[in-house]
C-alpha positions, -999 to 999 in steps of 0.1 A, spaced: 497 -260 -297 464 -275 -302 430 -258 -290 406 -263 -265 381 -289 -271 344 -278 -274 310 -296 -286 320 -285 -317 357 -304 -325 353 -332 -303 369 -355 -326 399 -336 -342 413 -317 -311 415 -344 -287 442 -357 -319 454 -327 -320 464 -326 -287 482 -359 -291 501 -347 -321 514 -317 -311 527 -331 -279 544 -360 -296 556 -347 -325 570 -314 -301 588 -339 -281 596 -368 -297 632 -370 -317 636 -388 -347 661 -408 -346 671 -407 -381 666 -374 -392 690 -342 -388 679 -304 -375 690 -299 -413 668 -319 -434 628 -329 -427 611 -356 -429 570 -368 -424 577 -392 -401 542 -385 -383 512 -399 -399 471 -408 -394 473 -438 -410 499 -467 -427 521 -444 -456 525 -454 -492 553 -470 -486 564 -476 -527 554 -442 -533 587 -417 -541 574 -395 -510 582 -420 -481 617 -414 -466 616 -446 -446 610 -461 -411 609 -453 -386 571 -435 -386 546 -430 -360 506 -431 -368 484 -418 -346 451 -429 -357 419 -407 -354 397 -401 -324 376 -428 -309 346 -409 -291 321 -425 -265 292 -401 -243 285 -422 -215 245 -412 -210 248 -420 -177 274 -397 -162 253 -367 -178 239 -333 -158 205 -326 -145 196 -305 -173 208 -329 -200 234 -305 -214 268 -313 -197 275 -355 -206 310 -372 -198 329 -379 -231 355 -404 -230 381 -407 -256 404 -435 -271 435 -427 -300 458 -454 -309 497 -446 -316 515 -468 -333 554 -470 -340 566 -490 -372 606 -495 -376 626 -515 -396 660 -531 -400 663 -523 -433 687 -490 -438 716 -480 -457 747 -480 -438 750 -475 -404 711 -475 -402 709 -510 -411 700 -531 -384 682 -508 -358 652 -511 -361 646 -529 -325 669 -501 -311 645 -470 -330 610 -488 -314 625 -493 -284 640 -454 -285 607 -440 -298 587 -463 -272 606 -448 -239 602 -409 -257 566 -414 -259 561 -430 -226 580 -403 -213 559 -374 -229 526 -393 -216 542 -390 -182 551 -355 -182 538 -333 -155 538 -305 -180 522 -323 -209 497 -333 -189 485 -302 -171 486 -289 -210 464 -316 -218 441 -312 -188 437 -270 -198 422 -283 -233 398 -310 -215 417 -340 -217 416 -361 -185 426 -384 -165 450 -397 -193 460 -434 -190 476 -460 -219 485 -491 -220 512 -508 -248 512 -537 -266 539 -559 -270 560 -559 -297 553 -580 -328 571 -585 -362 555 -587 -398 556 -583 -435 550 -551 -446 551 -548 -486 578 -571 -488 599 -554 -455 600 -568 -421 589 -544 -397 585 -542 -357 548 -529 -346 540 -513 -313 511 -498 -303 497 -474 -273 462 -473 -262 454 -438 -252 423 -432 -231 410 -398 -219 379 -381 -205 362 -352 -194 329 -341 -184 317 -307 -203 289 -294 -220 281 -312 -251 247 -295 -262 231 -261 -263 
């Protein structure tokens, strides 16, 4: 599981945090317990390079950080830091055999397991213990576009978090 955030990993815990909850609790829907694939990535894939196995994928983009100056202790050392990480799901109709034509079916599938783990009492006490709070999201609707030559359905999730801790020495 991912760490607890200090001064000192403010950007690539409060990922970290997101990744290891999603990708702990989030199927995918096209892979076996038997074989792996990177379906999880931090940005868009090479998708003509040998490597990619396909859509569905999820990104989850890096940190956004704001210290609100305002919200910020007497003695200047303890600042509220507010944090924003987009997820995104990419599918795709295209598939060989009975994988053809579910790509609405995968976003949709993928959508309600990640609302699901952002909703979980337990993921969120987890994320609370390593200084995430107050998590809230919002999702964007579902659009369609051409994606090196593939249609592909796009969804994104607007994480935002916070916490109020000690930034400087």
């Amino acid at each position: 599981m991912a760490n607890l955030i200090t001064k000192s990993n403010l950007f690539s815990e409060a990922r970290n945090n997101i990744v290891d909850i999603v990708s702990a609790n989030v199927s995918d829907p096209i892979s076996s317990a038997s074989e792996f694939r990177k379906w999880i990535y931090a940005r868009e894939p090479d998708i003509k390079s040998a490597g990619f196995k396909g859509f569905p994928i999820i990104i989850i983009h890096p940190s956004e950080l704001g210290i609100d100056e305002n919200r910020k202790s007497l003695d200047l050392k303890s600042k509220q830091v507010n944090w924003t990480i987009e997820i995104e799901i990419v599918s795709s109709d295209r598939g060989n055999g009975s994988n053809g034509g579910k790509g609405l079916s995968h976003m949709d599938s993928i959508s309600n397991s990640i609302m699901e783990v952002l909703n979980d009492k337990t993921n969120l006490n987890t994320l609370r213990s390593n200084r995430l709070h107050k998590l809230t999201f919002s999702t964007s609707g579902v659009i369609t576009e051409s994606l090196a030559d593939e249609l592909v359905y796009r969804r994104s999730f607007i994480l935002s978090m916070m916490a109020k801790f000690q930034t400087s020495s």
